[in-house]
N, C-alpha and C positions, 0 to 999 in steps of 0.2 A: 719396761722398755720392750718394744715390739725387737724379734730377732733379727738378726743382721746377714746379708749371704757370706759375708766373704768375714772372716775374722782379722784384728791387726795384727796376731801375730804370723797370719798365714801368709797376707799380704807384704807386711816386711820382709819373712823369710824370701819370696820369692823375688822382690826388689835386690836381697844383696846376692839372689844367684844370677841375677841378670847384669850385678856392678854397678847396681844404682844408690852410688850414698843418700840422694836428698830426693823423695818422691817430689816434693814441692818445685824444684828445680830442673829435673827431668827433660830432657828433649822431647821433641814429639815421637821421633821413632821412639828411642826407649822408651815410654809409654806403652805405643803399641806393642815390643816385644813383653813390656811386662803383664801386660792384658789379655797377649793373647798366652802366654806363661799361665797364669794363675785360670782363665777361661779351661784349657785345655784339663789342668789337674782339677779342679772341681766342679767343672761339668755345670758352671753358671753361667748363662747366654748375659752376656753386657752390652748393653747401651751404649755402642759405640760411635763414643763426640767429640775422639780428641784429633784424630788425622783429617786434612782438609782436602779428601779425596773426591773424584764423583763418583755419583751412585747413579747413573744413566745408561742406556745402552746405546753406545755410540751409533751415529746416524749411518744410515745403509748404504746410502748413496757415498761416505768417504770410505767405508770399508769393499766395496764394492770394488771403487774405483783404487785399492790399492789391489785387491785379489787382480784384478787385471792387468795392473803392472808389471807382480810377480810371476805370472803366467806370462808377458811379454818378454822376460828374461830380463830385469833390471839390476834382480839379486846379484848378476854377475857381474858389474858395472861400479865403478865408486862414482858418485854423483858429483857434480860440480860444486869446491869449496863454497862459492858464492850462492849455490842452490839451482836448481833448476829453472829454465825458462818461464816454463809456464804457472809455478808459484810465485816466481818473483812478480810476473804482471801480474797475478790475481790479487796478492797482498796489496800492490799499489793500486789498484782498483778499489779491492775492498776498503782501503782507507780512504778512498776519496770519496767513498758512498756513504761509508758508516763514521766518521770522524770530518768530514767535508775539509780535508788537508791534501798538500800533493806532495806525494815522497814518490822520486824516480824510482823505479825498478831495481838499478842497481845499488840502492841504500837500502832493499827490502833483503835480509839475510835471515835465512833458515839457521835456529840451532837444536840442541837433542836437549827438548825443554827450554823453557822459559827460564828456568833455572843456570843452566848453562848460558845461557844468554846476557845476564844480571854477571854472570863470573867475568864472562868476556867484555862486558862495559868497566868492569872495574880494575881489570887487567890492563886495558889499555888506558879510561881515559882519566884514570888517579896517577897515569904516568906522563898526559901533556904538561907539566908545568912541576920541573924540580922543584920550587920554592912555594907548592899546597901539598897537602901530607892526606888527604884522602873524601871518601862523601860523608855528608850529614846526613844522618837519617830522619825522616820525619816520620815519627813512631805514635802510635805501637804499628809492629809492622812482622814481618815472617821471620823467625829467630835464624834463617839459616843464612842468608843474606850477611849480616852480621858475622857469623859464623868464616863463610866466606872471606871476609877483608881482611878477618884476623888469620886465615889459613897463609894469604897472604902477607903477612905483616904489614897492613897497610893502617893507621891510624882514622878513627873515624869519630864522630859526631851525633848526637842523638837530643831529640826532645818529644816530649807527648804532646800532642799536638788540642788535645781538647780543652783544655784552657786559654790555647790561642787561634780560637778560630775567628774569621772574620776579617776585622780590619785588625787586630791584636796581631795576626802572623805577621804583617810588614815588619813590626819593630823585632819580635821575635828573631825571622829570618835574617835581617840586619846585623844583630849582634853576633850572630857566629860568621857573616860572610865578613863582617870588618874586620875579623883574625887575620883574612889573605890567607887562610889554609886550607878553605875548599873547592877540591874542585869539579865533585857531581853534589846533586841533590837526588834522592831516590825514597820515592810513596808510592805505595797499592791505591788505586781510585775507583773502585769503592776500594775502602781500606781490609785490610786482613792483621787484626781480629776484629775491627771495632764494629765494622760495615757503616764508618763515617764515608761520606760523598762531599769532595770538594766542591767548591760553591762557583761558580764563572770570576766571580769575586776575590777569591784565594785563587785559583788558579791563572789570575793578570796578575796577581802579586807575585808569586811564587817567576810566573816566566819574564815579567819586568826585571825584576830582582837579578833572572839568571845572567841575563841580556846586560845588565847594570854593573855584575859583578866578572864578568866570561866565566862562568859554570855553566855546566853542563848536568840538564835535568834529567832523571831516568826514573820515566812513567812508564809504573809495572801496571800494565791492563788485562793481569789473570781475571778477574770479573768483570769482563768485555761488555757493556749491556745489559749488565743485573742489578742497578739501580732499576726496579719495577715500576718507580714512580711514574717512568716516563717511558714509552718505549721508544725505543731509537732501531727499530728492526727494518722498517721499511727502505728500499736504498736509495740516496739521494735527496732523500725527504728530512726536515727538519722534525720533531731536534734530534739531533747525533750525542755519538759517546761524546761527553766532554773530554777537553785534552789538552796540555800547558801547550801545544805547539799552535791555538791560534794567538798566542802572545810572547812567543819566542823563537827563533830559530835552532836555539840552544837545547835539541832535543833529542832522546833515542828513546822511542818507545816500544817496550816492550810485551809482544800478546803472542796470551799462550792457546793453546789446542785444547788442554785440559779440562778444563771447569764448562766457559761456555759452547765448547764444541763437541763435549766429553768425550775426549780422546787419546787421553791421559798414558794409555797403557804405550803410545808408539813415540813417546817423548818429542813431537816435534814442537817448537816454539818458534818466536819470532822475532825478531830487529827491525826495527825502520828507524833510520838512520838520517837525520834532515838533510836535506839534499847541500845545505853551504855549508854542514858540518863533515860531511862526506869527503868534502873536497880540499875541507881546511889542512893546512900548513902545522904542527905542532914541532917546531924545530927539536924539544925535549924529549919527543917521541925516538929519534934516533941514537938515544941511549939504548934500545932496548927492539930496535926494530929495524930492518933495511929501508924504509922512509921516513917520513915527514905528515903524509899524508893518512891522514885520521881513518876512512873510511878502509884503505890498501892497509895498514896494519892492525885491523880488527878483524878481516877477511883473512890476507894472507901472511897474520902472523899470527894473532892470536886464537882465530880458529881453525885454521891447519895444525897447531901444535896442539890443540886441544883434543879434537876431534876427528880433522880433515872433512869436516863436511854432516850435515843430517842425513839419518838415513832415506834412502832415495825414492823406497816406495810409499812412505810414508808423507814425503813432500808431495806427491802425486795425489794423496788420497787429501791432505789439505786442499790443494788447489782446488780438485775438485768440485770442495763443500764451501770455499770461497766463491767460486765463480756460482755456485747454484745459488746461494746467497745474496752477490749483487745481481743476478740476472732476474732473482723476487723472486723464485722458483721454488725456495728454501729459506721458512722462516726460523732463524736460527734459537732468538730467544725466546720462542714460544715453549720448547721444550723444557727448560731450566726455569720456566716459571713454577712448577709444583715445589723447584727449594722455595720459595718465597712464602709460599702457601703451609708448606710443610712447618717454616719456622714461627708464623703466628701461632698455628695450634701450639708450638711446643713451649714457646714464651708465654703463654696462659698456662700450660701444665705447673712451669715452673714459679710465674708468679702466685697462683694460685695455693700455691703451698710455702709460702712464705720468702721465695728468693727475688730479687728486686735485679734488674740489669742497669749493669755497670754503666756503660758507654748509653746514657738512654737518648740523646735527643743529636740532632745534629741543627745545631744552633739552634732555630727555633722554631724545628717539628721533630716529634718524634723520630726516631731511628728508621731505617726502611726494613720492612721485613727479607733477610735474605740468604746467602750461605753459609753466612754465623751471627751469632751474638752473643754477646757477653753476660753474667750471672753472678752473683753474691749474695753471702747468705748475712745475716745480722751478726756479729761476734770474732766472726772466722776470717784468719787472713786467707787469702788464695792457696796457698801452702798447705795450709791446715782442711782446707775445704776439699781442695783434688784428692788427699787420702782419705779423708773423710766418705767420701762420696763413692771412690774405687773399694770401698768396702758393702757398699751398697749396690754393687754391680753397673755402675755407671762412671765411665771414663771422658775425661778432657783433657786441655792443658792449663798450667797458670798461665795470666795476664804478664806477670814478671815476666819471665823468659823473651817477652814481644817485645820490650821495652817500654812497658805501660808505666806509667806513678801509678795507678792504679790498682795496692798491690794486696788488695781484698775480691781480686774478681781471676775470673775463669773463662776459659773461649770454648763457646760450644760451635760443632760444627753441622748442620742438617743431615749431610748428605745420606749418612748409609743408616739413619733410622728409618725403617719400614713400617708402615701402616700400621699393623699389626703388632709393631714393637710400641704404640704408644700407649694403650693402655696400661704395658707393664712398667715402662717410665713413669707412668704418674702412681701406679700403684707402692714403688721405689722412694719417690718423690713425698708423696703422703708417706713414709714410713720414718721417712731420714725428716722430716717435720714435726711429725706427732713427737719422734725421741729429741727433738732438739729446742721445741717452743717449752 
């Protein structure tokens, strides 16, 4: 048996100094601190695949335009709950060019991340209706989300979504919305971890369905445009991001700064909020809020108590890279094509040494190349495999934690492997092979 970098007992020891009972179960931070823990004390550079961060340098033109902000004196300012002027027109711009939908201005809301934003959807709108008890998730999906409902006490819903794609989700989604006890639906499009892409097909079911049942959908668009297959960069021009809201009005969509704008570090995200949902009535809403009105108690209740608003230079430096964007100035996903690029080669490193991807096909083509995919080895459950593998200086997360069935696979993520770091991946890969065929 070829040597190993990291040994199990070193790796154990330093999981229980980090307060990690079960490696295989792990969040993703603890991950990270356990990686970068064991990294630090043995001096072994790892293949780092388990945080879904970017690895880009943010565009000049939104950094630019925040340095000039803060030079206009903004820092000393709190920014309008509802966000700035000139972001709110851009976002509803930008959605009319890159998704061909029309959300007013005033249902476009800035939050601190996309993350916060998912908090503040489920803050308020698992609270229209005393008699539904919270969202179903369409999984596998971001463990934190989850994480989230339950901080709240709020009761929730989940199913893996790859055994019913197609015309199979109708009956699917049926059977939990005939409970009467939900009342969001919430899926990444492209998905995180699987990098499934719902189909025009699933996604009339999905907003028929919402429309059918009064739920309310909440479309996470952190991979805004990295479906490669197609590009949707150009503005105004067909085809667009897809998006449940041309088949419902029953909609908040949420896009983040992060991934396709790589902007990650100044937490700004986004809300668009459909304009009849904006404006709707939720009488139930007044347990918990000084109105009725859906759109006034997600602004000024639930994101004034949260936050009071996103930071203000950082809305400035979106709008920005929005408006260069729809003006075809700034092609946005031209840059985040090299994840796409980066994750072929690395799906051949790995198949090539004997691991087979999980999530492989999205109905009836292959997966698309993109910011993750998923991996399995022949024997190993997911569990087994993630410690397996952080002993070979290569880190991820399990499939479990996302709420996959799939619970022999692993989420790898492109971003922060560098050129440079792949030969030593597959030299790792061919090692942890040779000792396991």
């Amino acid at each position: 048996m070829e040597k190993i970098p990291i040994s199990r007992e070193k790796l154990q020891q330093h999981a229980a100094e980090n307060g990690i009972k079960n490696i295989g179960k792990a969040s993703i931070r603890e991950i990270v601190a356990l990686v970068n823990s064991v990294q630090r004390e043995s001096g072994v550079e790892y293949i780092r695949l388990e945080m879904g961060v970017p690895g880009l340098a943010p565009p000049s033109l939104a950094t630019d335009a925040e340095i000039q902000a803060l030079k206009n004196g903004v820092a000393s300012l709190y920014p309008d709950i509802e966000g700035v002027p000139e972001l709110k027109k851009e976002t509803s711009r930008f959605i009319k060019l890159f998704l061909d939908i029309d959300v007013d201005p005033a249902g476009c809301i800035p939050t601190c991340g996309s993350m916060q934003g998912a908090f503040a959807c489920f803050l308020t709108v698992n609270r229209t209706d005393r008699n539904k008890e919270g969202t179903l998730f369409i999984d596998p999906g971001f463990p934190v989300h989850k994480q989230q409902v339950h901080m709240l006490g709020h009761d929730y819903y989940s199913f893996d979504i790859y055994d019913f794609r197609g015309k199979r989700l109708k009956d699917k989604l049926k059977s939990y919305l005939d409970t009467g006890k939900i009342s969001s639906i919430l899926y990444s499009n492209p998905n995180n971890p699987s990098w499934i892409c719902f189909t025009e097909e699933e996604l009339e079911i999905i907003g028929d369905l919402a429309t059918q049942y009064d739920v309310i959908v909440l479309e996470d668009l952190a991979y805004f445009g990295m479906d490669f297959r197609r590009d949707i960069s150009v503005p105004g021009i067909a085809p667009f991001q897809p998006t449940v809201a041309k088949y419902t009005n029953h909609y908040i969509i949420m896009i983040s700064s992060s991934k396709v704008f790589s902007y990650a570090g100044q937490r700004l995200g986004l809300m668009a909020v459909s304009d009849s949902l904006f404006s709707r009535r939720y009488p139930d809403l007044k347990r918990y809020f000084t109105t009725d009105i859906l759109g006034h108690s997600i602004i000024y209740g639930t994101i004034y108590a949260l936050s009071a608003g996103a930071p203000h230079s950082s809305q400035l430096a979106v709008a920005a890279l929005m408006k260069a964007a729809s003006d075809g100035k700034y092609n946005f996903v031209e840059p985040v094509k090299i994840y796409g690029k980066r994750a072929a080669k690395m799906k051949k490193l790995f198949t090539d040494n004997g691991f087979s991807i999980v999530y492989d096909t999205d109905i009836d083509m292959p997966i698309a190349d993109g910011f993750y995919f998923t991996i399995g080895y022949n024997g190993f459950s997911g569990e087994e495999l993630l410690e397996e593998l952080l002993m070979y200086g290569i880190s991820a997360i399990t499939l479990v934690i996302t709420g996959s069935t799939r619970t022999e696979g692993l989420r790898i993520c492109v971003s922060h492997v560098r050129d440079e770091q792949l030969p030593l991946l597959e030299e790792r890969l061919r090692m942890f092979n040779t000792n396991h065929s």
